[in-house]
N, C-alpha and C positions, 0 to 999 in steps of 0.2 A: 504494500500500500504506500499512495506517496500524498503528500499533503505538505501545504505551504499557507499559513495563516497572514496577515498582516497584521499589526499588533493591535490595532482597534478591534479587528474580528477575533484576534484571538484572545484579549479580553472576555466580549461578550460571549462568546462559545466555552469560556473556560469549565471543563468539566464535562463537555459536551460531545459527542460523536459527531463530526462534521459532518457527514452523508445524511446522516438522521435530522440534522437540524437545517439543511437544504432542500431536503424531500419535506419537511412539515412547514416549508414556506408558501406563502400564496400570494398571489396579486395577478393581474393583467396580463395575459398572454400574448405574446405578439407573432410566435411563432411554434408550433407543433407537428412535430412530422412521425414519423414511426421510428420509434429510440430516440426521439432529442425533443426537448420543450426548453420555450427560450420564452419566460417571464420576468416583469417590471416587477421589485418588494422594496419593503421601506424594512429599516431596523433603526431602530435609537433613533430617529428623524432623518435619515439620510435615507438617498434613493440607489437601490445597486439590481442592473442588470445579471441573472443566473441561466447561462445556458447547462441545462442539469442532461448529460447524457447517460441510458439507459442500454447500450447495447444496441448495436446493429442486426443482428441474426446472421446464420450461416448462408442464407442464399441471398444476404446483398453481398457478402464477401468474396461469394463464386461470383457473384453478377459481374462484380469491378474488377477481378482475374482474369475470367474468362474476357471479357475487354480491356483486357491489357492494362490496368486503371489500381493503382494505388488506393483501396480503401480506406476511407474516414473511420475510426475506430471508437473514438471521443474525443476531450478537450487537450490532449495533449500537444497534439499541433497549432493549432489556437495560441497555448501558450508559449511555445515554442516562440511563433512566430512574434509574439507582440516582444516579446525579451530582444529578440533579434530588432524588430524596429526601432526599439527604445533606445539600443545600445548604437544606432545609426543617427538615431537626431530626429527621426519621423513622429509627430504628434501621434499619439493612438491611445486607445484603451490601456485603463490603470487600472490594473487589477488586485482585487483583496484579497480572493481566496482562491485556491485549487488543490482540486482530491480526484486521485484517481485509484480504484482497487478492484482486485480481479484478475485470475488469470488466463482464464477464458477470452478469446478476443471479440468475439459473437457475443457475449454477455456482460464483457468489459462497462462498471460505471464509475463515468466520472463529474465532473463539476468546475468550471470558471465563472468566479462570479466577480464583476467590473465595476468600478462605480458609473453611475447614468449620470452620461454629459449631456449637463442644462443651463439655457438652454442652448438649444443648437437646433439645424436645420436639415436636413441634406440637399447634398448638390443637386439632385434632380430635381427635387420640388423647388430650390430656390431661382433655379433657371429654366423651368418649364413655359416661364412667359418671356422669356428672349427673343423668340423669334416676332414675338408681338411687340411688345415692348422694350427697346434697346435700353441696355443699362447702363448704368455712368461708364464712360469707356476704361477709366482709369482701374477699377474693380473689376473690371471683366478681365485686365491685363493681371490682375495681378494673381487674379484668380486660377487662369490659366498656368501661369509661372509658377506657380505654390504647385501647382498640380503635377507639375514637369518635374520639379523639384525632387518631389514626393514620390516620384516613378523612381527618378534616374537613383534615388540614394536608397529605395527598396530593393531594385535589381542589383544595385551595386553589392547592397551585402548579403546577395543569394538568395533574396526570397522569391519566389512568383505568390498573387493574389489567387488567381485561378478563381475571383470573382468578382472580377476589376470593373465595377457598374460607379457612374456615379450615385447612386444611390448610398454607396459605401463609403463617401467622405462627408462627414458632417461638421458644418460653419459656425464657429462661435458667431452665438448674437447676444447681446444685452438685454435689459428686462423687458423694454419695449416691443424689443421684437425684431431690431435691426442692426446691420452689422456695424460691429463698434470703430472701427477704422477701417476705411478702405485702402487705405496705403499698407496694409499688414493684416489682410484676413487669417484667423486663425483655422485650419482646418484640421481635424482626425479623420485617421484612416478604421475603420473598423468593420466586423464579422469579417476574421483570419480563420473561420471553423476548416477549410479547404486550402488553408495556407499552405505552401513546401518551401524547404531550405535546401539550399546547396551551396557545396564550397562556392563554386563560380557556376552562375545561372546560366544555363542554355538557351542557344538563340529560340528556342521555339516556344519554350516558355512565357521568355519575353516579349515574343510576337503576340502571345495568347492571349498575354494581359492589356498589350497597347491597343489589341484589335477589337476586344471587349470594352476597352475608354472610347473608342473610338463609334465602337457602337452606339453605346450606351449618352453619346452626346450627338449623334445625328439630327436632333427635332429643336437645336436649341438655340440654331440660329447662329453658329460659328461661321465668321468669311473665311477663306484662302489664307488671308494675314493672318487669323488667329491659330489655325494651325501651323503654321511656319512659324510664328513664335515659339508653339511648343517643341518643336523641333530642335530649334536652336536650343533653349533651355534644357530638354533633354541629354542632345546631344554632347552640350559645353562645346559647342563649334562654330566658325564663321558657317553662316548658311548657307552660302555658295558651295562650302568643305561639305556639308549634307547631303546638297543635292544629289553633288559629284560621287560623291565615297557609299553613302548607303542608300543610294535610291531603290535595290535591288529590296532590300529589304524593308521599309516605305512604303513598297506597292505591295508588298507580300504581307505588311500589315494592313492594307486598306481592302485587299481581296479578302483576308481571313474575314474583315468586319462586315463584307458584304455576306460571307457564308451563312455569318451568324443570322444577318438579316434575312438572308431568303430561308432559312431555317426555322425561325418565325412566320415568315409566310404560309410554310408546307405545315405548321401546327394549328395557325386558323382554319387552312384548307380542311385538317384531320375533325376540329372545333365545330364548321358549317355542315359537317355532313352527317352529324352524330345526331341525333334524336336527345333534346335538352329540356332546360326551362324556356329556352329562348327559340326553340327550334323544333318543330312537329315536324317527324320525318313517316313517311307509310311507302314501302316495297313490296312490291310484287313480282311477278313473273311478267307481268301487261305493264307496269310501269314505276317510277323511284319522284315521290315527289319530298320536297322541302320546303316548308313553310314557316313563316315568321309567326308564333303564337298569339302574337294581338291582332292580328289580321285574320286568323282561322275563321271567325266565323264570319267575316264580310266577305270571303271568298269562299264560301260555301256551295253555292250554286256553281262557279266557274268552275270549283277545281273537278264536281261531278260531271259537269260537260260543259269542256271549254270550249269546242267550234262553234255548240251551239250559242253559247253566250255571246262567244266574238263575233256570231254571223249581226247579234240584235245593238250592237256596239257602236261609235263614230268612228270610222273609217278616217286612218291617220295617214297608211302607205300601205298600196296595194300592192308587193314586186314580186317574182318569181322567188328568190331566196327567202324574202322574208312578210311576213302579214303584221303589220301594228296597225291596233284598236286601243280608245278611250271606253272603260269602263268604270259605270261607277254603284257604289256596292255599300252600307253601311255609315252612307255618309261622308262617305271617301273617293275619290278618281284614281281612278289606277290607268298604265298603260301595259297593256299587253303586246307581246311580241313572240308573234308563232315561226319557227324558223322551218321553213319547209321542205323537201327532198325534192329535187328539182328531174328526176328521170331513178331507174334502176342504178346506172355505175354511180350517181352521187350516193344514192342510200349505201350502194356498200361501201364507199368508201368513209362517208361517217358511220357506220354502222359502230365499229368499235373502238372510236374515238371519244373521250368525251365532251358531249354537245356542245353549242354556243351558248345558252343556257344556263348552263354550269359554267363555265368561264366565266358570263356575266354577273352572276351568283357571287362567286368569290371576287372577281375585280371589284364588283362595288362594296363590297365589306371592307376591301382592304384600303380603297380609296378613303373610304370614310374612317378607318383605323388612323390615316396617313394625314388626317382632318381634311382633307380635300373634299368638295360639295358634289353631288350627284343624288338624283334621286334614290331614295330608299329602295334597297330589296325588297320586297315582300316574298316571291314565291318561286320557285323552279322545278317544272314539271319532264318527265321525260316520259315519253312512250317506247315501252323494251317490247323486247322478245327473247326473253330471257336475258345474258347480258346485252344484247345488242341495240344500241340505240337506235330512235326513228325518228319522228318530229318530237320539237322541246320549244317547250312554252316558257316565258321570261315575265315575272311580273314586278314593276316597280311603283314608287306612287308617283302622281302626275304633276309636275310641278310646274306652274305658269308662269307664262313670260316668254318674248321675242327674246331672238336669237340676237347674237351681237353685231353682225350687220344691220339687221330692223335697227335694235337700240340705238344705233350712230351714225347712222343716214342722217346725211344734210347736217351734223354735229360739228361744232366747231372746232379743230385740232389743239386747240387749247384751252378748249372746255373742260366743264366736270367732268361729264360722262366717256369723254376719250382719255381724261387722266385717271376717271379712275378702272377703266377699262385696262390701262396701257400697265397700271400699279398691279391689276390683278393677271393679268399674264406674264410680265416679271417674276412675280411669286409662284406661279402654277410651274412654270421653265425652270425656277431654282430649286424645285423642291422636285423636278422631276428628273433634273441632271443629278442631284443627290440621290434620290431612290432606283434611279434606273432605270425608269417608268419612259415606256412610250404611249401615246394614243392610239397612232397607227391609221387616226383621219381626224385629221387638221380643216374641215371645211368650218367656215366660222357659225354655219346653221347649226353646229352641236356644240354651242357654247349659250350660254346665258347671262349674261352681267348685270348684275341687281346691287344696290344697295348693302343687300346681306355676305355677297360674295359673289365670285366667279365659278356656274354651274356646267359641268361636263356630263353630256350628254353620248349615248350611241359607243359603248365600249367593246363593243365586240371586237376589235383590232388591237383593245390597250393590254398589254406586255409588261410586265414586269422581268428583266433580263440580266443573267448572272455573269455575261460576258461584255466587259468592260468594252472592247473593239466594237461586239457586236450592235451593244446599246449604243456607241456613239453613229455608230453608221444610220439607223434609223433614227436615232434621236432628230440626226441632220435631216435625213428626208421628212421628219414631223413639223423642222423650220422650215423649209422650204413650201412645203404644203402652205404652211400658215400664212407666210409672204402672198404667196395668190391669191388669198384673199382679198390684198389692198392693192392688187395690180391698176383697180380704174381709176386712182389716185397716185402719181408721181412722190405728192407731200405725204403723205399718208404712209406710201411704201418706203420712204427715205427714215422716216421718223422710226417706223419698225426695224427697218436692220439697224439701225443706230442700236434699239434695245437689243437685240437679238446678237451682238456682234460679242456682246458677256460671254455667249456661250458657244458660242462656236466661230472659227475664223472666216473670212471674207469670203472666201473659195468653197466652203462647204456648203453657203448660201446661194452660190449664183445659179442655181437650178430655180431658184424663185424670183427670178426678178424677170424671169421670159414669158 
């Protein structure tokens, strides 16, 4: 057995079995999984976080062998790790007590208990409105630079995070509620439960943890310069010496961050198709539908016959590939979109694909995950035979409003409504050369500019794409598209590649200006 008191606790414990007296403790849970509960308690008036571990069992310990994977046992690396950061100079977690007994490893219990840093914020929630909101610039620098800090002198003395989120560094504030100096944010680093040491860190390691920061800050509104600070800072190098020397490895952290991302992706995909609180799913042999649960019963009727419903419907677009109708149901306007088999070799060739439909289904989930505007899902139906698909019906809610040609007809170019037109596809372009995100049709009839935001419309072509080359090639054919828009305007088209020049260079554009 091993145990390590600090003297105030070992005081109050004196006489006491410290396992006994961390298992009879209670307060506020913040986190419980199977073997580990990580609860808020007061003792004598002070507050101390206790992640109290119970044992893992024998088949998570195959699970993480059999995957090559170092299992978590209990708090012994946690502690490991915060001794190690201490002894570097990195703010983190002060710990009071730790007990660890047993020699079973599948049964192993132990205990780290911290004091609870108050108050404090974390990073993500205090920068989740950056992208809305810019923040005093001087703070955001300094922030970043703490941050770089903070990496480069963890790696240095051998640890990896291996759960490098900003969620995991949390910001001294004062009682108010605000950061007490901007010229010197304090930050901790903390939850080391997945920590590792090594003499000297491996490059993969440290790619692991820069590419999880890196994720974990994509929605927060960093430019180009903020990351090239952290760079340098990281690095301790002229910037120029970075680009040159470790760019190899740079891009090899920027592709890990995107895995992570489309990794996320493929777990909403797993999330949409499951049968939930939020999702009525019903399979058959004739068909797979999915429906949004607040919507079930105002599409009651449709979902039992939908041609017939869309025959009594308003007819939106008649085409061979696709049928869209306005349906309205409960109080609600839907649109519906029946994608249809245009001959025998098209059915078989979507036969065991899956549909447009489905595609639609999860693009606009993840659009709106991504906060980007498009109408709501409500429903995705597919007609099988067995697995093989046939026609797939698409249902979303119907949102009014001319297209952004209507809205800026005869508009003046430096009016409201063309600025803030021009504001909100700046942001749709930035946020789609970060995610990776194409359209796939840039006509300006499937755009809507409102007041409340910039709406995309007609996703069947939008991509989500994990190859960096690949996504810039069509990203450029998405600018190009869009430029054709404002071809019967000279000023108009000038004023556009002007914005559009951020993101792509002169020559990837000129497919759009003929």
């Amino acid at each position: 057995m091993k145990c390590w008191l600090r003297e105030d606790i070992a005081d109050q414990w004196r006489g006491q079995d410290p396992f006994r007296a961390v298992a009879a403790m209670t307060g506020p849970v913040y986190r419980e999984v199977k073997g580990r509960r990580t609860f808020l308690t007061e003792l004598d008036g002070r507050r101390y976080f206790i992640k109290h571990h119970h044992g893992v069992g024998w088949a998570e310990i195959f699970k993480n062998l059999c995957q090559l994977r170092r299992p978590v046992l209990g708090a012994q690396d946690e502690w490991t790790a915060v001794a190690a950061l201490k002894a570097a100079g990195i703010p983190t977690l002060e710990p009071a007590a730790y007990g660890e007994r047993g020699w079973n490893p599948a049964r192993r219990e132990s205990f780290l208990m911290t004091d609870a840093l108050e108050p404090t914020v974390s990073l993500e929630t205090f920068c989740e409105r950056w992208s809305a909101h810019r923040p005093p610039p001087l703070l955001k620098w300094r922030l970043i630079r703490e941050v770089a800090r903070m990496s480069r002198a963890m790696h240095a003395a051998g640890v990896c995070h291996r759960d490098y989120y900003l969620c995991h560094f949390l910001l001294r504030l004062d009682e108010e509620g605000n950061v007490p100096d901007h010229k010197a944010p304090q930050l901790h680093l903390i939850d080391l439960h997945r920590a590792r040491r090594f003499r000297r860190l491996p490059r993969r390691w440290r790619l692991k943890d820069l590419a999880a920061l890196l994720f974990s800050a994509r929605d927060i509104g960093l430019t180009r310069r903020d990351q090239l600070r952290f760079l340098r800072e990281y690095s301790r190098k002229p910037l120029r010496s970075v680009l040159r020397e470790e760019d190899a490895f740079w891009s090899a952290v920027r592709n890990k961050a995107w895995r992570i991302q489309y990794r996320e992706g493929r777990r909403l995909k797993r999330q949409l198709y499951r049968d939930g609180e939020r999702i009525w799913r019903v399979q058959d042999r004739r068909q797979l539908l999915l429906c949004d649960r607040s919507h079930k019963k105002a599409l009651q009727k449709f979902l039992a016959q939908p041609d017939q419903q869309m025959a009594a419907g308003e007819m939106l677009k008649d085409g061979d590939s696709t049928t869209v109708v306005r349906l309205g149901g409960g109080g609600r306007d839907y649109v519906v979109k029946r994608y249809n088999l245009m001959g025998p070799w098209h059915a078989i060739r979507r036969a065991p694909r899956p549909s447009r439909a489905w595609h639609c289904w999860y693009v606009a989930h993840r659009l709106l995950e991504l906060g980007l505007k498009t109408p709501r899902p409500v429903a995705m139906l597919e007609c099988r035979v067995g697995i093989l698909r046939r026609q797939a019906y698409y249902v979303s809610e119907y949102e009014v409003g001319p297209n952004v040609l209507e809205t800026l007809d005869g508009e003046d170019l430096s009016g409201p409504r063309w600025q803030r037109a021009k504001a909100q596809f700046h942001a749709l372009f930035s946020l789609m050369q970060r995610e990776q995100l194409v359209h796939g049709d840039m006509k300006a009839s499937n755009f809507i500019s409102r007041d409340d935001g910039l709406w995309l419309l007609d996703l069947d072509a939008t991509r989500q794409i994990a190859s960096r080359r690949i996504f810039l090639r069509r990203f450029h054919k998405d600018l190009r598209r869009f430029l054709k828009n404002w071809q019967h305007d000279p000023a108009i088209l000038t004023s556009m590649q002007d914005m559009l020049s951020e993101f792509a260079p002169p020559e990837a554009l000129e497919g759009g200006q003929k």
